[in-house]
C-alpha positions in Angstrom: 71.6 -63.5 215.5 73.4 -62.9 212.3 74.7 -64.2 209.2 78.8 -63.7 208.5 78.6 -63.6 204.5 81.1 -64.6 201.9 83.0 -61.5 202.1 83.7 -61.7 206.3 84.3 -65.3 206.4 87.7 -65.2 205.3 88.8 -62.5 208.0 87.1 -65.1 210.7 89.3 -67.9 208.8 92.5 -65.9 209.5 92.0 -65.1 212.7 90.6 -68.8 213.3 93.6 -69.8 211.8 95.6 -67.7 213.7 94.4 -68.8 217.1 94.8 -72.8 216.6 98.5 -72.0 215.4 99.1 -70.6 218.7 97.2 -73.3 221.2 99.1 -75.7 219.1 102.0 -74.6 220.0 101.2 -74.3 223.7 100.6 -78.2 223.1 96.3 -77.6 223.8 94.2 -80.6 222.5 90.6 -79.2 221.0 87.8 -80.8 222.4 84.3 -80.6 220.5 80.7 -80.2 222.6 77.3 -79.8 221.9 75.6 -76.6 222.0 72.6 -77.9 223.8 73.2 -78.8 227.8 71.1 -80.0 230.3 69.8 -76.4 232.4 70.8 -77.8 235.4 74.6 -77.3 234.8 74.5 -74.0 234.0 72.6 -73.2 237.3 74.5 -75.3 239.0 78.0 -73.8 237.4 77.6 -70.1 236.5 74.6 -69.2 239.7 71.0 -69.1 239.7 71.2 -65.4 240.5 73.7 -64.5 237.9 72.1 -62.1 235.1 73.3 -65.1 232.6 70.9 -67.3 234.4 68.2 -65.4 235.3 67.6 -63.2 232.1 70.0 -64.4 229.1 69.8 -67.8 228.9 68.0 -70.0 226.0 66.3 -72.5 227.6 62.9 -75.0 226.7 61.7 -77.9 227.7 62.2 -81.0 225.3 59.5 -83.8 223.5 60.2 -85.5 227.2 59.9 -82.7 229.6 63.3 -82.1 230.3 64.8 -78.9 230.4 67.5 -77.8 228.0 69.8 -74.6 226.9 71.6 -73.4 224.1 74.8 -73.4 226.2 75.6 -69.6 227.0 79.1 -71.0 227.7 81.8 -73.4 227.3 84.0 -73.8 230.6 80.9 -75.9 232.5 80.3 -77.7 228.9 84.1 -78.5 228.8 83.9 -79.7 232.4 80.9 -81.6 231.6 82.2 -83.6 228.8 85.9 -84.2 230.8 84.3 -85.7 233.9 81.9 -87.8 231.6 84.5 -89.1 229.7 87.3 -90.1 232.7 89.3 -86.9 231.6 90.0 -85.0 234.7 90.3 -86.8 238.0 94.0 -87.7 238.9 95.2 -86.2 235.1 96.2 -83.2 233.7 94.5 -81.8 230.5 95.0 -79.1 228.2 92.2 -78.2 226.0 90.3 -75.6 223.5 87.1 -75.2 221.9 85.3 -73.0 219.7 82.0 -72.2 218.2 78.8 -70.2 219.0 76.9 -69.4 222.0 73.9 -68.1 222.9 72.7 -65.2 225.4 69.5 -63.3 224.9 70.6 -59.5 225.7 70.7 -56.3 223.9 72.4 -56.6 221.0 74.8 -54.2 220.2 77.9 -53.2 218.1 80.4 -56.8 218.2 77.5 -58.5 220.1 75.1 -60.5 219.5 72.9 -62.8 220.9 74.3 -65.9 218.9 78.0 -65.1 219.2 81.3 -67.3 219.2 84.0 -67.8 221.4 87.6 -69.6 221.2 88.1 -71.1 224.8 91.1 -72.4 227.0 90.9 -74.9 229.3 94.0 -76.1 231.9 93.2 -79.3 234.0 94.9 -81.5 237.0 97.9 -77.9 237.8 97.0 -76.3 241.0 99.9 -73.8 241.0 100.3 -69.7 239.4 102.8 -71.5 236.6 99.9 -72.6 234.8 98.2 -68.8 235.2 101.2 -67.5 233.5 101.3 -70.5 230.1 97.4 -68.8 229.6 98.1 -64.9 230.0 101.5 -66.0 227.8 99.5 -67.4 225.3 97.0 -64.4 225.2 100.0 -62.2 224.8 101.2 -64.0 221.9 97.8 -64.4 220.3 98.0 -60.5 220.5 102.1 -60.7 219.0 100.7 -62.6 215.8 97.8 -60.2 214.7 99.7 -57.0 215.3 97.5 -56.0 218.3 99.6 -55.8 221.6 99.6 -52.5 221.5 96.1 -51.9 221.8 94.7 -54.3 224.7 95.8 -53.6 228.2 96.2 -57.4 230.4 94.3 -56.5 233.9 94.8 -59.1 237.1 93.5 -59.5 240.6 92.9 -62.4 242.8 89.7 -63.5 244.7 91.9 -65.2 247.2 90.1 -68.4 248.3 86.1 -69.0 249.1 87.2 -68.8 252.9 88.9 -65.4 252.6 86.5 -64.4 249.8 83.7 -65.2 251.7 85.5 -63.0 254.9 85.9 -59.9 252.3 82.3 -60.5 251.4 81.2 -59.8 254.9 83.2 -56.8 255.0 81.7 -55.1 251.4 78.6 -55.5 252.5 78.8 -53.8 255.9 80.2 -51.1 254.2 77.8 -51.0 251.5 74.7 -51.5 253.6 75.4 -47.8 255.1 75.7 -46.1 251.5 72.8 -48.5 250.6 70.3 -45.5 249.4 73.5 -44.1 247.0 74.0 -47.6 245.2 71.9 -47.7 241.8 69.7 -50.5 241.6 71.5 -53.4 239.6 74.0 -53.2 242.7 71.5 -52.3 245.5 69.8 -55.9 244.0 73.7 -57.8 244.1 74.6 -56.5 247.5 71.5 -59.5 248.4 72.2 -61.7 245.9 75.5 -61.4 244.5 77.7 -58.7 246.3 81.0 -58.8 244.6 79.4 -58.1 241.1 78.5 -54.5 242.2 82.7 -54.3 242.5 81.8 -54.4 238.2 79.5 -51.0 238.5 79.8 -49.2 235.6 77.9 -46.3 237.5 79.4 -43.1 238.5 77.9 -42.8 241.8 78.6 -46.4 243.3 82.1 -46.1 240.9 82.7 -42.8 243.6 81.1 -45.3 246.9 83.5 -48.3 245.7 86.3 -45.7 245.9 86.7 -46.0 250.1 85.3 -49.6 250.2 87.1 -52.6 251.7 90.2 -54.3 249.1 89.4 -57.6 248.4 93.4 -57.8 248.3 93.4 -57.1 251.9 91.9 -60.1 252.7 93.8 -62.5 251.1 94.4 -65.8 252.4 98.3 -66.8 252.4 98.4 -69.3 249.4 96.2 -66.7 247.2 98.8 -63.8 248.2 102.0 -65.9 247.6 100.6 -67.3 244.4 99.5 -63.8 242.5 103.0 -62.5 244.0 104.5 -65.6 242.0 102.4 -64.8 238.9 103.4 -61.3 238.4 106.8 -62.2 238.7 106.7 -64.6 236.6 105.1 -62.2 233.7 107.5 -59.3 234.9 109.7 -61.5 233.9 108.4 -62.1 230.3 108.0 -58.6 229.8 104.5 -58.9 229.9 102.8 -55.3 231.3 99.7 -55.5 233.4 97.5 -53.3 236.2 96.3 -54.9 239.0 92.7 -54.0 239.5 90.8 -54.4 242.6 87.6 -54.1 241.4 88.0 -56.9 239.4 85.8 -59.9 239.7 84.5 -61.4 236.7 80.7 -61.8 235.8 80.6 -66.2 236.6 80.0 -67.6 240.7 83.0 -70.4 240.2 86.0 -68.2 239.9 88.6 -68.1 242.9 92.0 -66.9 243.2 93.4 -65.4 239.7 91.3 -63.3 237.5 92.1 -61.7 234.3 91.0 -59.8 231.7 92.6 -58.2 228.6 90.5 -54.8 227.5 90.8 -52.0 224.7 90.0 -48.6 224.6 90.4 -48.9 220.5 86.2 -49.6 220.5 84.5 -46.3 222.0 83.8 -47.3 225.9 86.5 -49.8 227.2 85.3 -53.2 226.2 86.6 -56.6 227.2 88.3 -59.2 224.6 89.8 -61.9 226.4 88.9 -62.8 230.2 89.3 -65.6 232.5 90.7 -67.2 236.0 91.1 -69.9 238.0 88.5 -71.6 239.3 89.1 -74.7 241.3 86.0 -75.8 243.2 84.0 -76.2 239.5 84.6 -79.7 238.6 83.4 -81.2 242.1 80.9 -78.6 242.0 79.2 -80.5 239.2 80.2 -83.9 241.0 83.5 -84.5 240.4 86.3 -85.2 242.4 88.4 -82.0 244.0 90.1 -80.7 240.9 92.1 -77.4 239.9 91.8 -75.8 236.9 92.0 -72.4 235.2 91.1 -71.2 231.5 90.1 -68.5 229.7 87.8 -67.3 227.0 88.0 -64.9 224.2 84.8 -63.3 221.3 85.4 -63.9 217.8 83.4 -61.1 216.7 84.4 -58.7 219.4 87.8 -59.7 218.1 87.5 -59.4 214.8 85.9 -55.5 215.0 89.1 -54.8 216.8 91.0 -56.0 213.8 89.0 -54.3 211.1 89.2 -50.8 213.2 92.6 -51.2 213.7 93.3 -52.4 210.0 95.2 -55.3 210.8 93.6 -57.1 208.9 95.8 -58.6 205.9 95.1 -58.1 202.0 96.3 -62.1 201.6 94.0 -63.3 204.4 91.2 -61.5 202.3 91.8 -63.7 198.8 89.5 -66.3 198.5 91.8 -68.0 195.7 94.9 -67.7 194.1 94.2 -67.9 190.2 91.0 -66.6 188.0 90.8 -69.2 185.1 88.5 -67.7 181.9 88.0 -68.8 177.9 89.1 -65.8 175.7 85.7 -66.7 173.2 83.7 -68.8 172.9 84.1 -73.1 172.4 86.7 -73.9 174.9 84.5 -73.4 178.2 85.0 -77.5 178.4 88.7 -77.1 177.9 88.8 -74.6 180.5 87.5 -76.7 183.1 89.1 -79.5 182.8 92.6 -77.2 182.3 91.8 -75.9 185.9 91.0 -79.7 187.2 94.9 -80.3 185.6 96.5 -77.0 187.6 94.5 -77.9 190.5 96.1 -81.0 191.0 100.0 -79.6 189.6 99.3 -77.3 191.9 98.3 -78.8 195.4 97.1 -75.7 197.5 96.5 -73.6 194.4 92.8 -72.0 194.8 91.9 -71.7 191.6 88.2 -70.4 190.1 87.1 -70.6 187.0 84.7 -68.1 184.9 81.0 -69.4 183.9 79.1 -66.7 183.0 79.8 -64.9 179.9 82.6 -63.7 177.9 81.3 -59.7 177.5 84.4 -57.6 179.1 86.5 -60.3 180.4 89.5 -59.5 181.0 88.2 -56.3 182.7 85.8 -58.3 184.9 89.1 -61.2 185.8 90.6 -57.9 187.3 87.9 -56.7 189.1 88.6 -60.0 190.9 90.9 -59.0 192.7 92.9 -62.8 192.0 96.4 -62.1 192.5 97.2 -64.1 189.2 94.5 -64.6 185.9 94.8 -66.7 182.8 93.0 -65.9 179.6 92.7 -69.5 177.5 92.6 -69.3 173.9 92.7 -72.0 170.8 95.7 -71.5 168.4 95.7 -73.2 165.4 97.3 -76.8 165.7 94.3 -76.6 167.8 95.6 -76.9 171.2 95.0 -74.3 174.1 97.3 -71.6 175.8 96.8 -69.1 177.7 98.5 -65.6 178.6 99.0 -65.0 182.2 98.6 -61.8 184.0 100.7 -61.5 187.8 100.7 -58.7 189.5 102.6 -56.4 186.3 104.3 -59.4 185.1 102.5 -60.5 181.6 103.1 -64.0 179.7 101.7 -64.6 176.7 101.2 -67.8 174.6 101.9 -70.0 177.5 101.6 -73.8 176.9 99.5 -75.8 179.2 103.1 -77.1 180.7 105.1 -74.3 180.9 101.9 -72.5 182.6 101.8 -75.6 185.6 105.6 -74.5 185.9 105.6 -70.9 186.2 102.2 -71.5 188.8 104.2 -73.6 190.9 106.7 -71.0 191.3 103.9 -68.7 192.4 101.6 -71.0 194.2 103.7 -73.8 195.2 103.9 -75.0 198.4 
């Protein structure tokens, strides 16, 4: 787990920013959830012999006995909280959340074990209309930070549990005869969990996989005519995407479309954004029968991507606007309360004002990196002004007034 320090936090602000424009404008609600669940509905959502459940997962018991866990998570926690609270049955809802979750694995470059995710969630809308408004959204989260051209949107569908449940029987006939060839995460799944050895990242069951059964084969009508009406309707958008097969996401309660967006901008591909329908969750966890679909993205994974790309802007970087400092000494008071005036001239302005000493000034204001700095002085009907330094604009002898003037121009909302 890891501190984000003063000089990351305002790249996570711009993209945080950036991403609750967008939901907004897709009409989303946020919804806000604990980070500590009962266990019990993360077995019961995400599969007691999923790696998330059976190795990752932060769970202890409480003063009372019960069991609890830093949620690893937010689809079953959003679920949770909408059939509590009378959100979901006969309704349709459109939410998002963000903030950190927890999984104890390997830590590694843009993981950790506390991380954070921005999630989407679509209630009540059974149909592939729905599918496209998320991947739409995705693309245009992708539009605003300058990265579309280096994620690549992959789909497949998992058809429904019946015809799932048909192509399951048909993997694992053919797997049992290359059984000895599989490596040993998938020679474990083909018991447990078959489709996840579809996610092999090793060469020799990659090569196997290569002549196994399509899961798109086996699609049920309703699955089939829905992905046809999805791509269409992204075709259609001008959205670009390669079906994939193998893909089958890591959680048991998926069905039907499947996503994920990937980058080869980070070494090995790596996911940033992935999600799907998944229909049977809510009366899974005791509600009644309800569709849904959502996805979820990583902040940090995210923001690496932006930082190795440099798309980062020098703006979103700026902490504040205006570096306020006393050009000597007996004026520090006049100073303050001079930035408490601009401050509220100003609404908006970020201003900060200079507190340590006066040694090299003007050289250390710079070094600020403040897209705009005042040097206060006395004169002698002993008021204050204050020259003003923007960009390679310089004004000298500026009254308090004229200063709130030419600040508004600059700063002004």
């Amino acid at each position: 787990m890891n501190d984000i320090l003063p000089d990351q936090t305002p790249v996570w602000q711009y993209l945080e920013a950036t991403i609750k424009r967008v939901v907004s404008e897709y009409g989303y609600s946020e919804i806000r959830m604990p980070i500590v669940e009962q266990t019990d509905l993360f077995k019961r959502s995400i599969g007691e012999v999923t790696d998330i459940v059976e190795k990752e997962m932060y769970t202890f018991d409480d003063r009372n006995g019960e069991s609890l866990t830093l949620r690893p998570e937010g689809t079953a926690c959003c679920v949770r909280a909408g059939e509590e609270h009378g959100l979901l049955y006969n309704q349709t809802q459109r939410l998002w959340y963000t903030g950190p979750m927890f999984r104890y694995e390997k830590p590694q470059k843009g993981r950790y074990r506390q991380f954070h995710q921005v999630g989407v969630e679509a209630f009540g809308m059974a149909g592939p209309d729905v599918d496209a408004e998320l991947i739409l959204m995705t693309a245009a989260f992708w539009r605003e930070l300058g990265m579309s051209d280096a994620v690549t949107l992959q789909l497949n569908s998992l058809g429904s549990n019946q015809a799932r449940a048909a192509y399951r029987d048909a993997l694992v006939a053919y797997l049992q005869q290359h059984f000895d060839q599989l490596d040993e995460d998938s020679q474990r799944r083909l018991e447990s969990n078959p489709l996840r050895v579809l996610d092999s990242k090793d060469e020799g069951t990659r090569a196997i996989l290569e002549q196994a059964p399509v899961l798109t084969d086996h699609l049920d009508e309703e699955s089939a005519s829905d992905f046809k009406a999805l791509c269409d309707m992204l075709d259609a958008a001008g959205v670009r995407y390669e079906v994939n097969p193998y893909l089958v996401r890591g959680l048991d309660y998926y069905c039907k479309t499947v996503f994920e967006w990937v980058t080869d901008k980070l070494g090995a591909q790596g996911t940033v954004c992935a999600g799907g329908r998944y229909d049977g969750l809510v009366k899974q966890l005791g509600g009644k029968p309800t569709p849904a679909v959502g996805f979820a993205m990583g902040i940090e994974r995210l923001i690496l991507l932006l930082e190795t790309l440099e798309l980062v802007p020098a703006a979103a970087r700026q902490t504040f606007d205006l570096y306020l400092a006393a050009e000597h000494k007996g004026i520090q008071a006049e100073v303050v309360l001079l930035a408490e005036q601009l401050r509220r001239a100003v609404p908006g302005m970020r201003v900060r004002v200079h507190c340590a000493g006066l040694k090299n000034i003007a050289t250390k204001a710079r070094q600020t990196g403040a897209a705009a700095i005042v040097l206060v002085k006395r004169v002698e009907d002993d008021s204050i002004q204050g020259s003003l330094w923007h960009h390679d604009e310089t004004e000298y002898d500026v009254s308090p007034e004229q200063l709130i003037e030419r600040l508004r121009t600059l700063f002004g909302n």
